[in-house]
ROVOBA-640616 format. One record per atom (N, C-alpha, C): residue in one letter; x, y, z. Coordinates in steps of 0.05 Angstrom, whole numbers, plus 32768, in hexadecimal, padded with zeros to 4 digits. Layout:
N
type->A px->X py->Y pz->Z
...
***
This chain:
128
type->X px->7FDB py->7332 pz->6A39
type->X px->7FE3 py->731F pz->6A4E
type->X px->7FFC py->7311 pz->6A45
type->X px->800E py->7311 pz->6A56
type->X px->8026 py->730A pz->6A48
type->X px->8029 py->72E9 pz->6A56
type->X px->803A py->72D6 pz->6A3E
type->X px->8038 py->72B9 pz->6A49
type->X px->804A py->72AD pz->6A61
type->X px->8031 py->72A4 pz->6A73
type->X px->8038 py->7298 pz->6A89
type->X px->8050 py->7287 pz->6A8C
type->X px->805C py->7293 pz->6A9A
type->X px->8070 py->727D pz->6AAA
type->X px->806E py->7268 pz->6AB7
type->X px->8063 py->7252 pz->6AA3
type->X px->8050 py->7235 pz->6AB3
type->X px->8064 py->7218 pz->6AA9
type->X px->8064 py->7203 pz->6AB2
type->X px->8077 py->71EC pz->6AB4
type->X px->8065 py->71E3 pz->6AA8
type->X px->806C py->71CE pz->6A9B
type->X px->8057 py->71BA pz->6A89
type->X px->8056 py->71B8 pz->6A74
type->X px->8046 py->71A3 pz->6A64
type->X px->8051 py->719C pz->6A49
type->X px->8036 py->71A4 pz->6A3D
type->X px->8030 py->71B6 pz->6A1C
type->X px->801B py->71B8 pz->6A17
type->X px->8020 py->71B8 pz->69F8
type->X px->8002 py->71B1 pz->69F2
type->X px->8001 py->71A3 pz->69D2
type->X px->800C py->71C2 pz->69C3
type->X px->800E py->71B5 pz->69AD
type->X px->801C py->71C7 pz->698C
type->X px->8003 py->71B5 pz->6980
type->X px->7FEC py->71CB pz->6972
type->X px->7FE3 py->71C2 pz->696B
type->X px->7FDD py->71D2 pz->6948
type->X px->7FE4 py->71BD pz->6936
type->X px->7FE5 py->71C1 pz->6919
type->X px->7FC9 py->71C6 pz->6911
type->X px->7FC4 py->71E3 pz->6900
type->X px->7FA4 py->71F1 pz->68ED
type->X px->7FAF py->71F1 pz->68D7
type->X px->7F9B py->71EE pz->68C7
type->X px->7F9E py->71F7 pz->68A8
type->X px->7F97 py->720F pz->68A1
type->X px->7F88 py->721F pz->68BB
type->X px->7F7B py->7237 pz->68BE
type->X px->7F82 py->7247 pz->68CE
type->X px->7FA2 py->724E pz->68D9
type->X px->7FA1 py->7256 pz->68F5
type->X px->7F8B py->726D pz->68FE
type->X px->7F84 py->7280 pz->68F4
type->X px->7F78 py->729B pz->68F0
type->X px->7F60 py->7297 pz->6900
type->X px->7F53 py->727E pz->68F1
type->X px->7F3C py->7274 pz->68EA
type->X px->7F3B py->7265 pz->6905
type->X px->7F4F py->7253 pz->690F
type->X px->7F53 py->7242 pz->692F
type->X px->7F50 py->7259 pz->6948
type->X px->7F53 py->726E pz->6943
type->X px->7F5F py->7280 pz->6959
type->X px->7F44 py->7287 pz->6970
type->X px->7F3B py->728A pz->695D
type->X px->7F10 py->7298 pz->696B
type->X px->7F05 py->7272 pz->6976
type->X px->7F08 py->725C pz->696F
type->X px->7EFE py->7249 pz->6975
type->X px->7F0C py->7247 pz->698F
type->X px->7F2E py->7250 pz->6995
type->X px->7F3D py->7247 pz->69B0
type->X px->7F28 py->7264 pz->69BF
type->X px->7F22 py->7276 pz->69B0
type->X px->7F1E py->728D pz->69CB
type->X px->7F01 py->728E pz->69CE
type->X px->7EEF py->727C pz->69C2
type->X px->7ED7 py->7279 pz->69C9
type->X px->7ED4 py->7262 pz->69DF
type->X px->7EEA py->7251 pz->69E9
type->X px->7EEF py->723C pz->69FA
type->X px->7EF4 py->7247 pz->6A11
type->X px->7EFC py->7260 pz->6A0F
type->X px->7F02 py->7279 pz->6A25
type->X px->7F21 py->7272 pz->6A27
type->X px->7F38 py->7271 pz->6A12
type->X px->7F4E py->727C pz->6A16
type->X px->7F55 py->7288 pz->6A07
type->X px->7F66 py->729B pz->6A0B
type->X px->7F71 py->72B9 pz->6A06
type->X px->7F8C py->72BB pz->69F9
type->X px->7F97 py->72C4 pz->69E5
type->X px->7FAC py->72BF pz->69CF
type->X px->7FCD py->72C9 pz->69E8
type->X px->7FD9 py->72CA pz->69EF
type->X px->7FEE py->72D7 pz->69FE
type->X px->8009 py->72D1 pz->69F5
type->X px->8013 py->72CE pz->69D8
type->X px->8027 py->72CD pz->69CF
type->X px->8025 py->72BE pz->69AC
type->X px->803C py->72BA pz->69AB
type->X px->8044 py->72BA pz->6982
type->X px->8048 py->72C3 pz->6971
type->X px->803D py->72BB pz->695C
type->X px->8042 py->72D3 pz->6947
type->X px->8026 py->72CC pz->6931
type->X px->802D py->72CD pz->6914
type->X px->8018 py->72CF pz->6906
type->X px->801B py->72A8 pz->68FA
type->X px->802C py->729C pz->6905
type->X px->8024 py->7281 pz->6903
type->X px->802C py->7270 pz->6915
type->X px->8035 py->7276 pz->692F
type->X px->8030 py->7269 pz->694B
type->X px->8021 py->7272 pz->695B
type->X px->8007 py->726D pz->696B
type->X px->7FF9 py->727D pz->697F
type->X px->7FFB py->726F pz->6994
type->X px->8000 py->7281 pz->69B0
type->X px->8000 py->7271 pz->69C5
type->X px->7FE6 py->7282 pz->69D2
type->X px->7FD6 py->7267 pz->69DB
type->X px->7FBD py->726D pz->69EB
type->X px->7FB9 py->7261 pz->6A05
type->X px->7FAD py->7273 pz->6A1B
type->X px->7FAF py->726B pz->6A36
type->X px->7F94 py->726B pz->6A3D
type->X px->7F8E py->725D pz->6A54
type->X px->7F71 py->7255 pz->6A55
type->X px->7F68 py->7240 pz->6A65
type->X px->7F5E py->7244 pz->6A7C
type->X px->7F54 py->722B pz->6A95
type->X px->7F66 py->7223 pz->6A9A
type->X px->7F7D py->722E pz->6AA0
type->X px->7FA0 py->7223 pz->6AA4
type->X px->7FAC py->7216 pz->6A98
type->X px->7FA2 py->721B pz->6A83
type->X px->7FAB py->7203 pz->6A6F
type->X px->7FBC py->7219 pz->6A58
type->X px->7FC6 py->7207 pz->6A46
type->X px->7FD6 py->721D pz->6A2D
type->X px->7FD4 py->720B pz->6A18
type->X px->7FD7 py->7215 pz->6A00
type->X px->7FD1 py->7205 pz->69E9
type->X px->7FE0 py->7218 pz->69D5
type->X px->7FF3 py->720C pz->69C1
type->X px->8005 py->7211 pz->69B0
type->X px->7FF4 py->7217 pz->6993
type->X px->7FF1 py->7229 pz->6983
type->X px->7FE2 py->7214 pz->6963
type->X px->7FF3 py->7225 pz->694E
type->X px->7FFE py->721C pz->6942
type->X px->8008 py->721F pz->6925
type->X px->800A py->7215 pz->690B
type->X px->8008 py->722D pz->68F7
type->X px->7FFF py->7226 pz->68DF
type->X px->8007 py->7212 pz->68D5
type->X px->7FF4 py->71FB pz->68CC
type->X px->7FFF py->71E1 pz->68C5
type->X px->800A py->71E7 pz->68A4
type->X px->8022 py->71D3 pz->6899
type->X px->8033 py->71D9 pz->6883
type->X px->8022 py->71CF pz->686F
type->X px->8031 py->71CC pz->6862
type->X px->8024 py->71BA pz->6847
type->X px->8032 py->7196 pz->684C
type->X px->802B py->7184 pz->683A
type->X px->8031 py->716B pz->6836
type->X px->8026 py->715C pz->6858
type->X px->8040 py->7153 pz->6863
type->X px->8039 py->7140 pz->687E
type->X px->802F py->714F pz->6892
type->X px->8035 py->716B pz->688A
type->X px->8030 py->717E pz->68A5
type->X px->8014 py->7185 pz->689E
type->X px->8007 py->7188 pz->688F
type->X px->7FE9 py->718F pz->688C
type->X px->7FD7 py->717B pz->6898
type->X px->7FC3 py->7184 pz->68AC
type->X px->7FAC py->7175 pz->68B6
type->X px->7F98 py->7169 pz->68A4
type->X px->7F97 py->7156 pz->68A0
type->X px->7F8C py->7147 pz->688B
type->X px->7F6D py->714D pz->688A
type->X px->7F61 py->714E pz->686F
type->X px->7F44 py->715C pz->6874
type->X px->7F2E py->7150 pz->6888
type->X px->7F34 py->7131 pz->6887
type->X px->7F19 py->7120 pz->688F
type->X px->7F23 py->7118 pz->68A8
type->X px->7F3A py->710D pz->68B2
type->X px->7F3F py->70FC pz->68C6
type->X px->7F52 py->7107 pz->68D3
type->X px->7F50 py->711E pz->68DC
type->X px->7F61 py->712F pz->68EE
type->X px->7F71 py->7119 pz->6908
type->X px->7F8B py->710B pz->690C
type->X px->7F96 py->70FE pz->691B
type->X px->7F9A py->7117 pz->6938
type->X px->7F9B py->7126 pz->6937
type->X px->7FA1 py->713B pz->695C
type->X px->7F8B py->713A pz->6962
type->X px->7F8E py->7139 pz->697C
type->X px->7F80 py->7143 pz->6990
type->X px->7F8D py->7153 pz->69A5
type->X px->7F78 py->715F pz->69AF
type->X px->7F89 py->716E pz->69D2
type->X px->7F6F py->7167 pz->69E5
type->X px->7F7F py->7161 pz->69FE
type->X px->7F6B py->7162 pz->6A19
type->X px->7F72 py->7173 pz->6A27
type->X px->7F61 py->7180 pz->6A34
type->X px->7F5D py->719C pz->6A46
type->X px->7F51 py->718F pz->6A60
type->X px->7F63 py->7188 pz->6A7C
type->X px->7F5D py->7180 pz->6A8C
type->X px->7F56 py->719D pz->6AA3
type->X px->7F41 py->7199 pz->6AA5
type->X px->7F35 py->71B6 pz->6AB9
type->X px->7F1F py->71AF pz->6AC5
type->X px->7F1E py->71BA pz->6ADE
type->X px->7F05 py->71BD pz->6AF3
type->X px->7EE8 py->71C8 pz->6AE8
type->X px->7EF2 py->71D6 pz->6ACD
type->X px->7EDC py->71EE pz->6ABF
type->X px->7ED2 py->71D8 pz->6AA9
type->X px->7ED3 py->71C5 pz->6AAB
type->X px->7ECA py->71AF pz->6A8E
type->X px->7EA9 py->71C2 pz->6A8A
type->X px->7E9D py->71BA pz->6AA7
type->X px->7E83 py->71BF pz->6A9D
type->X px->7E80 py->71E6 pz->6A8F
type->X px->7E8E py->71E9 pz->6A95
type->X px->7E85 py->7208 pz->6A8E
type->X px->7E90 py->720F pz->6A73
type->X px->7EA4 py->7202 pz->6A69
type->X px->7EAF py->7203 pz->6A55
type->X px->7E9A py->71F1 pz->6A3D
type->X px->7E90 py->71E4 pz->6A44
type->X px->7E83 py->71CE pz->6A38
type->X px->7E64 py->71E3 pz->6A30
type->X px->7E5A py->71F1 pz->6A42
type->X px->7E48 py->7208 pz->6A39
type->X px->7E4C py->721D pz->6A2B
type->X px->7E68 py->7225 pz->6A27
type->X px->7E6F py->7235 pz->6A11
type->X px->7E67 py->722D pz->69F7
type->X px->7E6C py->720E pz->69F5
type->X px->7E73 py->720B pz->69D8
type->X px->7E5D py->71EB pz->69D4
type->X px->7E43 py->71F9 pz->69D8
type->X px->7E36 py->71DC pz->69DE
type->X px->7E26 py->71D2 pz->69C2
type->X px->7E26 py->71E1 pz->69AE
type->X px->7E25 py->71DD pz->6991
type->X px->7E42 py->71C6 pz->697B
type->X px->7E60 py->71C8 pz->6990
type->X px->7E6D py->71BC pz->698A
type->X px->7E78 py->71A1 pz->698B
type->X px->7E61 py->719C pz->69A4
type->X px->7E69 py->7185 pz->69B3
type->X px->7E60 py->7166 pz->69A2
type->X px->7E74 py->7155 pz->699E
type->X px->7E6F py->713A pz->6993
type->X px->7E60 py->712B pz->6996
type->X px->7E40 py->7131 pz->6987
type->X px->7E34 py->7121 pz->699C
type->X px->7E23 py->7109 pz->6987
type->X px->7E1D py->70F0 pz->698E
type->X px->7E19 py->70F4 pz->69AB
type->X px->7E2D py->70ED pz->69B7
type->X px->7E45 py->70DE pz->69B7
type->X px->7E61 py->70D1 pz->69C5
type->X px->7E6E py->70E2 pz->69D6
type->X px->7E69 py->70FA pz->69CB
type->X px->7E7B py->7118 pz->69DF
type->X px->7E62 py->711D pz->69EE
type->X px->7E51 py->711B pz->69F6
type->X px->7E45 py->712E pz->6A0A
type->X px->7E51 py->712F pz->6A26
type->X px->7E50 py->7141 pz->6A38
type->X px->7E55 py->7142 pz->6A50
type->X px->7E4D py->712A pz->6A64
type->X px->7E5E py->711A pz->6A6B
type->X px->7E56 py->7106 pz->6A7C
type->X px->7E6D py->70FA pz->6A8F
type->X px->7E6A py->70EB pz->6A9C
type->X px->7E82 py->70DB pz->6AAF
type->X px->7E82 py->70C0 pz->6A9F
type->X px->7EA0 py->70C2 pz->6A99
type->X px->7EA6 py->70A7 pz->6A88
type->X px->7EB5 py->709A pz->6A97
type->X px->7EB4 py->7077 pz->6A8B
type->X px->7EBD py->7064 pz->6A93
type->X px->7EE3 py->7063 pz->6A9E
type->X px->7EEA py->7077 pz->6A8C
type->X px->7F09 py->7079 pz->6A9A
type->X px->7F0B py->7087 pz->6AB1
type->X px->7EF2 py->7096 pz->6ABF
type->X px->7EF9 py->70A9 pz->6AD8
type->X px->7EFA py->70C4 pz->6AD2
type->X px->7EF5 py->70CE pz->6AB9
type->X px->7EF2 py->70F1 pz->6AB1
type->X px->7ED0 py->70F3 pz->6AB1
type->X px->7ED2 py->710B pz->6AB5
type->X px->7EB6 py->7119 pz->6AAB
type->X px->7EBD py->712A pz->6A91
type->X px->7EB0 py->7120 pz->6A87
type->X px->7EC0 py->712B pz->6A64
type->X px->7EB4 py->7132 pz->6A51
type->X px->7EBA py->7148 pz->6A3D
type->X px->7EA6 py->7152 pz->6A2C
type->X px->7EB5 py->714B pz->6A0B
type->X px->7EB3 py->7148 pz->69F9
type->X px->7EC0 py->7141 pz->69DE
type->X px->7EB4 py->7159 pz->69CD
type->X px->7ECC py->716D pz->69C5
type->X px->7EBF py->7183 pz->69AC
type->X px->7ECA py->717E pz->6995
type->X px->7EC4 py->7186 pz->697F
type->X px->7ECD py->7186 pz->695F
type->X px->7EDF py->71A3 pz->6966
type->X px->7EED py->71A4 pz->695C
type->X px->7F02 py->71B5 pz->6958
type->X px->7F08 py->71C0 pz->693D
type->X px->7F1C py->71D5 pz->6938
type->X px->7F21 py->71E0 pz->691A
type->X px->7F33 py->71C0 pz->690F
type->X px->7F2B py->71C0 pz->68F0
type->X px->7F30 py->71AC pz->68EF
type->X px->7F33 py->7197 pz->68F9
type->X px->7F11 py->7191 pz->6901
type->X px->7EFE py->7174 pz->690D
type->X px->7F22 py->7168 pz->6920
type->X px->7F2C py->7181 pz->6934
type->X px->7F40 py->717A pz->6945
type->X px->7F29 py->7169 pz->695E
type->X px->7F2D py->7159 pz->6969
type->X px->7F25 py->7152 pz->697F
type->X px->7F2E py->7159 pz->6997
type->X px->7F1D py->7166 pz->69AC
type->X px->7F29 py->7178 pz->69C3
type->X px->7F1C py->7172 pz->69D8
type->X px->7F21 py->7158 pz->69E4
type->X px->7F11 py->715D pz->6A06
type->X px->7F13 py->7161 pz->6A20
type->X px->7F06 py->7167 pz->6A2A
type->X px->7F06 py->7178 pz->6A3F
type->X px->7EFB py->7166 pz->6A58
type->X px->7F07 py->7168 pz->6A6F
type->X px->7F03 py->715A pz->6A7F
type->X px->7F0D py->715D pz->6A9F
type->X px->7F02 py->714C pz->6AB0
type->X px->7F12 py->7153 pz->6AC9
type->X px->7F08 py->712C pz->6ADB
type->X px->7F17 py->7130 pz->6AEE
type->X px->7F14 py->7115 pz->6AFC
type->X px->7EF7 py->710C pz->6B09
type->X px->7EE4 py->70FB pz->6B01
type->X px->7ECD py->70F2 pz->6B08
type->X px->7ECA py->7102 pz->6B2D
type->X px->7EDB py->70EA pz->6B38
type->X px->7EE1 py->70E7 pz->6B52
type->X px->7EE4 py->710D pz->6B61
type->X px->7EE6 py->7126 pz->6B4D
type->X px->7EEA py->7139 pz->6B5E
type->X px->7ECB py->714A pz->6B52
type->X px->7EBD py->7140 pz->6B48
type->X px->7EA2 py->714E pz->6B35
type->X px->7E8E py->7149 pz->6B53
type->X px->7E7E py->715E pz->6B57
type->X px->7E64 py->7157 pz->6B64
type->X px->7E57 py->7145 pz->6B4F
type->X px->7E4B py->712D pz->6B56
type->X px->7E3A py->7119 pz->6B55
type->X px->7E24 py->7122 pz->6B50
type->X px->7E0F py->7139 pz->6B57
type->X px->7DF7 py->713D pz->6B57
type->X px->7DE2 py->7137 pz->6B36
type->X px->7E00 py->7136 pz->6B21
type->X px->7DF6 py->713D pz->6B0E
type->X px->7DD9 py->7129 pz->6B00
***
């Protein structure tokens, strides 16, 4: 699948593992469609996400207190959130409607990255 011709700004996100990051983005259900062996570009719920091998010194992801995050704004929160429901932050990440107006899920990521997932309260069926 070759990379989409899409407008928008999307994370670069720094691994100490890229190899090792790659199966965690495609178990989220997105699919590798460009890079090389230390930039990957991955596409996925219309979304895209950058990750490259993090360097040594300032550029390495620190072991304990990983500062990135990425948010994945999608209609598919809930279904995405059943892929990976062993990952989820809990109890603070579980799937719920939060006080800012998302319905939002919180996962641990390759290197304890924080990644959540979400979409606007206001467009979710209510039934839940």
């Amino acid at each position: 699948m070759p990379i989409p011709a899409t407008v928008g700004a999307f994370a670069i996100v720094p691994s100490n593992d890229l190899p090792a990051a790659i199966p965690f983005w495609e178990r989220l259900g997105f699919t590798r469609t460009g890079g090389d062996a230390n930039y990957v570009i991955m596409t996925g719920w219309g979304c895209e996400v950058h990750l490259t091998q993090a360097g040594s010194g300032p550029w390495r992801v620190p072991e304990e207190h990983n500062p990135f995050g990425v948010f994945i704004r999608t209609p598919d929160v809930e279904a995405i959130a059943q892929r990976v429901d062993d990952l989820i932050i809990r109890p603070g990440g579980i799937l719920r409607h939060r006080e800012w107006g998302l319905y939002e899920v919180g996962i641990c990521g390759p290197d304890g990255l924080l990644v959540r997932i979400g979409w606007p309260s206001r467009l979710i069926d209510k039934r839940e």
